[in-house]
C-alpha positions in Angstrom: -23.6 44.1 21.3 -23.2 41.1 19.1 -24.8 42.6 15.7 -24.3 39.6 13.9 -26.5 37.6 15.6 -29.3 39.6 14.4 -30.7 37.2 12.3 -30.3 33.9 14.0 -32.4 35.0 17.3 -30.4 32.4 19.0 -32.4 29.9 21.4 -29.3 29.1 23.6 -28.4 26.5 26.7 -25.2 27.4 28.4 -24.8 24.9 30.7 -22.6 25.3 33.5 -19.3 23.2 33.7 -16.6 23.1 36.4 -13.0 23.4 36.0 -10.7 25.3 33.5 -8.9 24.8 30.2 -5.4 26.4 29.7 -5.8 27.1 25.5 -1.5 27.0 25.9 -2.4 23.0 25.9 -4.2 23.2 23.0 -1.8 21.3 20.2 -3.9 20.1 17.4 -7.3 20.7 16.0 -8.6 17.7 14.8 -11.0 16.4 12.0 -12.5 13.3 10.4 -10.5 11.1 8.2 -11.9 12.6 5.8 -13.9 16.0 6.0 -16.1 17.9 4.5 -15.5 21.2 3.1 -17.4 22.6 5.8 -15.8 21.1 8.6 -12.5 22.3 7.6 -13.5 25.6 7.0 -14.5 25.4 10.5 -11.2 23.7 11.6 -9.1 26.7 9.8 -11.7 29.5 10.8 -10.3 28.2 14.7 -6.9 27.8 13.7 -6.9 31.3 12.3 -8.1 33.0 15.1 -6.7 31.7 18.2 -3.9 31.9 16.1 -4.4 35.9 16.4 -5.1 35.1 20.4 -2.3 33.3 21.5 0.5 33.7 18.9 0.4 30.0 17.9 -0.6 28.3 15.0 -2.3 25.0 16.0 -1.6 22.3 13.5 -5.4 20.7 11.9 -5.3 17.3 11.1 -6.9 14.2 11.0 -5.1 11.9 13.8 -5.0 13.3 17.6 -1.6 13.3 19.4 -0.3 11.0 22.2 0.6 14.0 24.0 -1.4 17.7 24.5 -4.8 18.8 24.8 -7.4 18.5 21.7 -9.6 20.1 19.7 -12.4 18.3 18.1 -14.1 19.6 15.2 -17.4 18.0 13.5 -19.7 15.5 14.2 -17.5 12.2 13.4 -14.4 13.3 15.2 -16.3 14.8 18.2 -18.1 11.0 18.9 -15.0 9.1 18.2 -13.5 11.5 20.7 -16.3 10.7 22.9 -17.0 14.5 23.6 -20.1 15.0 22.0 -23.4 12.0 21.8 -25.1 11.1 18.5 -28.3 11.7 20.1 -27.4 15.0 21.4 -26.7 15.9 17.9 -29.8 14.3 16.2 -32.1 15.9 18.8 -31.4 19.8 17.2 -33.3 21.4 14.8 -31.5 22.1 11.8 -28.2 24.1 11.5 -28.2 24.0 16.0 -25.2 23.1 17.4 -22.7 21.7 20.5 -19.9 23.5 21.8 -18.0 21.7 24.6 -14.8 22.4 27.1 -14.0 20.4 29.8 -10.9 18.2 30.8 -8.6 20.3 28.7 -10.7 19.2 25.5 -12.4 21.4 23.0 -15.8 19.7 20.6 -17.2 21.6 18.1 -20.0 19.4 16.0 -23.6 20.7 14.5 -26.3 18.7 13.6 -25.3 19.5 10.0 -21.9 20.8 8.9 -22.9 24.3 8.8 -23.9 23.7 12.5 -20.3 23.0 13.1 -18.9 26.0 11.5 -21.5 27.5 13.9 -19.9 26.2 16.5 -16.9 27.2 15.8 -17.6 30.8 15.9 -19.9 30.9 19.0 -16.9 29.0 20.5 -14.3 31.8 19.3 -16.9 34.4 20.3 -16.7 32.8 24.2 -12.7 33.7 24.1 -13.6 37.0 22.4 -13.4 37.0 19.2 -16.1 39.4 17.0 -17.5 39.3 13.9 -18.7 42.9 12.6 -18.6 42.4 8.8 -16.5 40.1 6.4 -13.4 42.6 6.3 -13.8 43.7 10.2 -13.1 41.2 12.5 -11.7 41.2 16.1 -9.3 38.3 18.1 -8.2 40.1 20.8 -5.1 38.8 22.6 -5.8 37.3 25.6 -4.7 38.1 29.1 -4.9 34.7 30.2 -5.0 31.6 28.5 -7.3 29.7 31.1 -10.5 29.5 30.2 -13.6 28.4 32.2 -14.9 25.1 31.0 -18.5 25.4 29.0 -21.3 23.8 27.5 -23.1 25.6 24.4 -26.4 24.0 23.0 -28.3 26.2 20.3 -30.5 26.5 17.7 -31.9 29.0 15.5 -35.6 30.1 16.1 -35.5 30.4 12.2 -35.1 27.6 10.0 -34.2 29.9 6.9 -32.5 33.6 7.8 -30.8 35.5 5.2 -29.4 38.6 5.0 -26.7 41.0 4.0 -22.9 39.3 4.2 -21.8 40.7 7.2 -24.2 38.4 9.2 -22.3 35.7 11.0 -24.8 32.2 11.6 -27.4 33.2 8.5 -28.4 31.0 5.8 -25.3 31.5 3.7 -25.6 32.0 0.0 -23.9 28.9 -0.5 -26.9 27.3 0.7 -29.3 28.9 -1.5 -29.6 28.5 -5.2 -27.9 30.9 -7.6 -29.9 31.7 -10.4 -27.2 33.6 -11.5 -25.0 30.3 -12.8 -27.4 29.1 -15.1 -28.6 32.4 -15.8 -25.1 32.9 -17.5 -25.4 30.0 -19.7 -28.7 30.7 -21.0 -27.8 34.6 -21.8 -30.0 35.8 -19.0 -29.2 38.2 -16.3 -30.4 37.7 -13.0 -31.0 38.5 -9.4 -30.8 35.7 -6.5 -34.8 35.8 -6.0 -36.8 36.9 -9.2 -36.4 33.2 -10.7 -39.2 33.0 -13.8 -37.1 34.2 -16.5 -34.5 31.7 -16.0 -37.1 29.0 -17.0 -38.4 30.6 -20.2 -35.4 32.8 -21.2 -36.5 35.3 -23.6 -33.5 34.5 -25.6 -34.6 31.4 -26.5 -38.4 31.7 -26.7 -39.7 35.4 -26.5 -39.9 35.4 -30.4 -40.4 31.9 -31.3 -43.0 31.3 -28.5 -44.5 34.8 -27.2 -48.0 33.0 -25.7 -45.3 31.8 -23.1 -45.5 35.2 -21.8 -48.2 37.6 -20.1 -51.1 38.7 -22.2 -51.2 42.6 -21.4 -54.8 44.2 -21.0 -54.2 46.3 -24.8 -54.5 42.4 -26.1 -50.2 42.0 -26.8 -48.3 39.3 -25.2 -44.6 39.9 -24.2 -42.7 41.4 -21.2 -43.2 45.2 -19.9 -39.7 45.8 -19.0 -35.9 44.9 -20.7 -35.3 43.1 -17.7 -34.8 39.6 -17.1 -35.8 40.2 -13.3 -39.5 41.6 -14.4 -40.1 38.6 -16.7 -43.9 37.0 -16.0 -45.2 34.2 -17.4 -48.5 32.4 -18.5 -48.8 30.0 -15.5 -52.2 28.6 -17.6 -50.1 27.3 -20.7 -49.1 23.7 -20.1 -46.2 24.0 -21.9 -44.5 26.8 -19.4 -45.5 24.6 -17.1 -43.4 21.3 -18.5 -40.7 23.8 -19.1 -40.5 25.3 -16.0 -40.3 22.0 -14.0 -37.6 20.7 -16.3 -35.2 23.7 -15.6 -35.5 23.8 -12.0 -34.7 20.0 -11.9 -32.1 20.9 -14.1 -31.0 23.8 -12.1 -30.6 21.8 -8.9 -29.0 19.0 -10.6 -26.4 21.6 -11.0 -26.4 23.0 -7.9 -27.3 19.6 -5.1 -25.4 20.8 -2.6 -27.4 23.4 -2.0 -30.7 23.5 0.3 -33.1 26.6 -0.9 -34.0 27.6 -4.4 -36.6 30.6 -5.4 -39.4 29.6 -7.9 -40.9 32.9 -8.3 -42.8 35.4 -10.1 -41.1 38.1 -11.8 -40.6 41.6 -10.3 -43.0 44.1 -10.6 -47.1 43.5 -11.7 -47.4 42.0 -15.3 -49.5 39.3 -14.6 -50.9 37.6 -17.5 -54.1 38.6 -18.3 -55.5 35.2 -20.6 -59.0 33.9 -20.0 -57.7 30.7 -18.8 -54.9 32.4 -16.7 -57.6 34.7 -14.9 -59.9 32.0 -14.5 -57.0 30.3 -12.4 -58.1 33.4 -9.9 -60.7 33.1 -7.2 -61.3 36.5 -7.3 -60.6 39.7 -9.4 -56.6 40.6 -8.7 -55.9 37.9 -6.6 -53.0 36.0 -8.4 -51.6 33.6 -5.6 -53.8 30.7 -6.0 -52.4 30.5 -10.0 -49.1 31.4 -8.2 -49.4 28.3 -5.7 -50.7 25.9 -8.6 -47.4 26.5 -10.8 -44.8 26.4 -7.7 -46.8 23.6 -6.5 -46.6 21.6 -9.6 -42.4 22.2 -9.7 -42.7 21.3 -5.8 -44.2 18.0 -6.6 -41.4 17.2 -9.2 -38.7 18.1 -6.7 -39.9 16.0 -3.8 -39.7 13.2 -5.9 -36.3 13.6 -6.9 -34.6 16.0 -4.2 -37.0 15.0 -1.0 -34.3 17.3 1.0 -34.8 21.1 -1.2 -37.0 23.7 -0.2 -38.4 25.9 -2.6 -39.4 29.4 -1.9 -42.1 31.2 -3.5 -43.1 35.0 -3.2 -46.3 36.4 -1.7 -45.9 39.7 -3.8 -47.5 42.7 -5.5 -50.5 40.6 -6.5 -50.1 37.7 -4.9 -49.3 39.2 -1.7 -53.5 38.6 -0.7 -53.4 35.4 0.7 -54.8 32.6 -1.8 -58.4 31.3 -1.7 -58.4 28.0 -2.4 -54.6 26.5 -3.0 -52.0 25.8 -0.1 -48.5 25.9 -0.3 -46.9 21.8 -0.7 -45.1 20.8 2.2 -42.1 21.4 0.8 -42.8 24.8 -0.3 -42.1 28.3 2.0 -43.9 30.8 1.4 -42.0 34.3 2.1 -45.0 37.1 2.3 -43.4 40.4 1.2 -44.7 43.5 2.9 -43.7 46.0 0.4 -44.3 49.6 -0.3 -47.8 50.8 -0.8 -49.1 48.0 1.9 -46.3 48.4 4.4 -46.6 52.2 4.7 -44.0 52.2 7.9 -41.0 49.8 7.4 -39.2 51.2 10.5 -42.3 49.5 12.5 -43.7 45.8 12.8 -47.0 45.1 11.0 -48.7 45.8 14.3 -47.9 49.6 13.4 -51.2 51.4 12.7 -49.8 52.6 9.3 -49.2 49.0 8.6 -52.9 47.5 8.9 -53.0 46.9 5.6 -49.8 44.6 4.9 -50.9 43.1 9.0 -54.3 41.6 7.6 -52.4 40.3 4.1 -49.6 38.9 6.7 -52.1 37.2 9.0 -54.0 35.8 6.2 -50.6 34.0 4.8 -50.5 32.9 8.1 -53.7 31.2 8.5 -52.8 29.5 4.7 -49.3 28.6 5.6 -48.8 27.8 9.0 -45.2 27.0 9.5 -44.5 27.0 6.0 -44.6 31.0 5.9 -41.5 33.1 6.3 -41.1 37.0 5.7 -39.5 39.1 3.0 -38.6 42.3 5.1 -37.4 45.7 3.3 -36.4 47.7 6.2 -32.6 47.5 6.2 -31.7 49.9 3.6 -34.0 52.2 4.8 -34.2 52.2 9.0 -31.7 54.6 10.2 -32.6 51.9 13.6 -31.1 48.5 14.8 -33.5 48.7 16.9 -36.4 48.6 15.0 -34.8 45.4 12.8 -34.2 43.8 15.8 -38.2 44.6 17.3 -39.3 43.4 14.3 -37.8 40.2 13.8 -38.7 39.1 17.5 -42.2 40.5 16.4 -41.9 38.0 13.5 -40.1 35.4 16.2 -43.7 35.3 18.3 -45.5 35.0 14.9 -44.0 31.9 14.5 -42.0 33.1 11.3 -40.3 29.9 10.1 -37.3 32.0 7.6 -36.6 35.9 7.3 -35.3 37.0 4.4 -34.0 40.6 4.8 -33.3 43.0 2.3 -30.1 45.4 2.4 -28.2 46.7 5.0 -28.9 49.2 7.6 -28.6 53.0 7.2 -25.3 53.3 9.7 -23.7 50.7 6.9 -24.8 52.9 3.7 -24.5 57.0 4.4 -22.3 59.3 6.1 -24.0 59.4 9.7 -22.5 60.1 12.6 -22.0 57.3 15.0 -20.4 57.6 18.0 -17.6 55.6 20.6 -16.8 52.3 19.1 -19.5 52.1 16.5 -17.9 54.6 14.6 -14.9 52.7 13.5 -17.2 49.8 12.2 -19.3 52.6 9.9 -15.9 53.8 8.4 -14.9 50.8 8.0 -18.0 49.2 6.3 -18.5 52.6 3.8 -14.7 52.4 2.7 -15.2 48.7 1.7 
């Protein structure tokens, strides 16, 4: 089974294509002029492996020979080569891809460049190769050379997916924003989601400026935990508000390559507890529509400058209940978190009776959203199943779920149980590294 395409619930065309390509013909891989970093990861990720498959190392460059069979890799080269269309490229969704053999010619192009390192490994995976985790994978040698000419045309049914790193075609972490960078700098520690106390460090204002942070119900402002993760803010003070916008546009100024960045609450439930921050509230408890007013705001700012970022913001603990009046900007996804307390059975979809609770939350997120609401989803560390992560997420799939965001790994990759036949290599494997 191919595990690591758990989180990309692949909407794939394999077209059929007549004839055969002997890889033994294969003599260079070939790029753009000048590619991007991307491309020639994909470029050497081929070269690397076939290298394992046929016990040759095909040369990558930028100029095709006179003589010998070709492969193409990313979206320049593949046109010039005449292999792949524009127009087949520009009609995917994000991140979808082309993979095409015929005529003793390989093309590998995505509508974006990580749809082309895509395409390199769903090509790879058509010769054999596997992908089990980032220290475990398998190029078989092959027992013939000659392989059947192909078309592959996919896209991911989710626009965001991220995961653990063993997952293949996920949103990468190199796509998403590290808080972690400028968390450094400022003397904060961090985690990749929990983003609000890389905005207002407490280093630099907890003592100078403490109105910055949650009023607690005994009447003291501050932050419950020594944690830079659990830090909450005053989302009513205009002047968190200023700062807040100015170091995310700071903080993807630094990082512009990059697609997704979290603008979230802190962990945990100290939610400021001012007059003007509770009046922000449409009703007793209910903090997403101050939640949706601040990320809104910082969405607003970003369009302007970075029209191509999304910005993810947290339904949870407390602003898990859907808002009553706010909706998320358009460039703004949502990811409802179904944690513990709500989501009483994580090894279950929300359709689970013990899960009625965190189903009605979900499904009013939904009716808010739309197709701006993805899904924060715990159950890795905790299902000793695949088979439940992989019910749920095409639970999520019919839902119309447009990112998944899932937390940990599963149980087989974390304890000492028993697998069996093949599987239990990769659970050695994954606990010894």
């Amino acid at each position: 089974m191919r595990w690591a395409w758990f989180c990309m619930m692949i909407v794939a065309c394999a077209l059929p294509a007549h004839g055969e390509t002997d890889l033994r013909d294969l003599k260079a891989i070939v790029t753009a002029g000048q590619p991007s970093p991307l491309e020639l990861l994909a470029a050497n990720a081929v070269q690397q492996q076939l290298s394992k498959m046929l016990g040759v190392k095909i040369p990558v460059t930028s100029t095709a020979p006179l003589e010998g069979r070709t492969i193409y890799v990313g979206r320049a080269a593949t046109i010039s080569a005449g292999m792949i269309k524009a127009n087949e490229l520009d009609a995917l969704h994000s991140d979808g891809f082309v993979a095409r053999m015929g005529e003793g010619r390989v093309a590998l192009a995505g509508r974006n460049d990580w749809g082309t390192v895509y395409a390199a490994y769903a090509w790879l995976e058509q010769l054999g190769y596997r992908y089990f985790a980032p220290d475990l994978q398998v190029a078989p040698q092959l027992k013939t050379t000659k392989i059947a000419d192909v078309v592959l045309i996919e896209e991911p049914s989710f626009a965001f997916r991220r995961g653990v790193d063993w997952q293949l075609r996920g949103t990468t972490q190199e796509m998403i924003g590290d808080p972690r960078i400028p968390g450094k700098e400022a003397g904060v520690k961090l985690w990749i989601d929990h983003t609000a106390g890389l905005f207002v460090p407490r280093p630099k204002y907890l003592a100078s400026h403490p109105e910055y942070y949650p009023l607690r119900r005994d009447g003291t402002r501050g932050v419950t935990r020594d944690s830079d993760g659990y830090v909450h803010l005053c989302l009513s003070n205009p002047q968190v508000i200023r700062i807040t916008t100015e170091a995310a546009l700071a903080w993807i100024e630094q990082q512009r390559e990059r697609k997704y960045f979290f603008i979230s609450q802190g962990d945990g439930h100290d939610w400021c507890q001012c007059d003007k921050c509770l009046a922000m509230d449409q009703a007793p408890g209910v903090y997403a529509d101050r939640l949706l007013v601040w990320a809104n705001h910082i969405a607003a700012a970003v369009k302007a400058k970075y029209p191509d970022k999304v910005l993810l913001a947290l339904a949870y603990v407390g602003s898990d209940e859907p808002p009553l009046r706010e909706r998320p900007a358009d460039n703004v996804m949502v990811l409802y978190c179904p944690y513990w307390g709500i989501n009483l059975s994580m090894a279950h979809p929300l359709t689970h009776e013990f899960n009625s609770q965190a189903l009605a939350q979900f499904k009013g997120w939904q009716r808010v959203a739309g197709d701006q609401l993805g899904v924060y989803d715990y159950n890795l560390g905790y299902s000793p199943s695949w088979f439940a992560m992989a019910e749920k997420i095409k639970w999520y799939k019919t839902q119309g779920v447009r990112g998944i965001f899932l937390l940990g790994a599963p149980q087989p990759f974390n304890s000492d149980v028993q697998l069996h036949d093949g599987a239990a290599a990769v659970g050695r494997h994954a606990r010894s590294t």
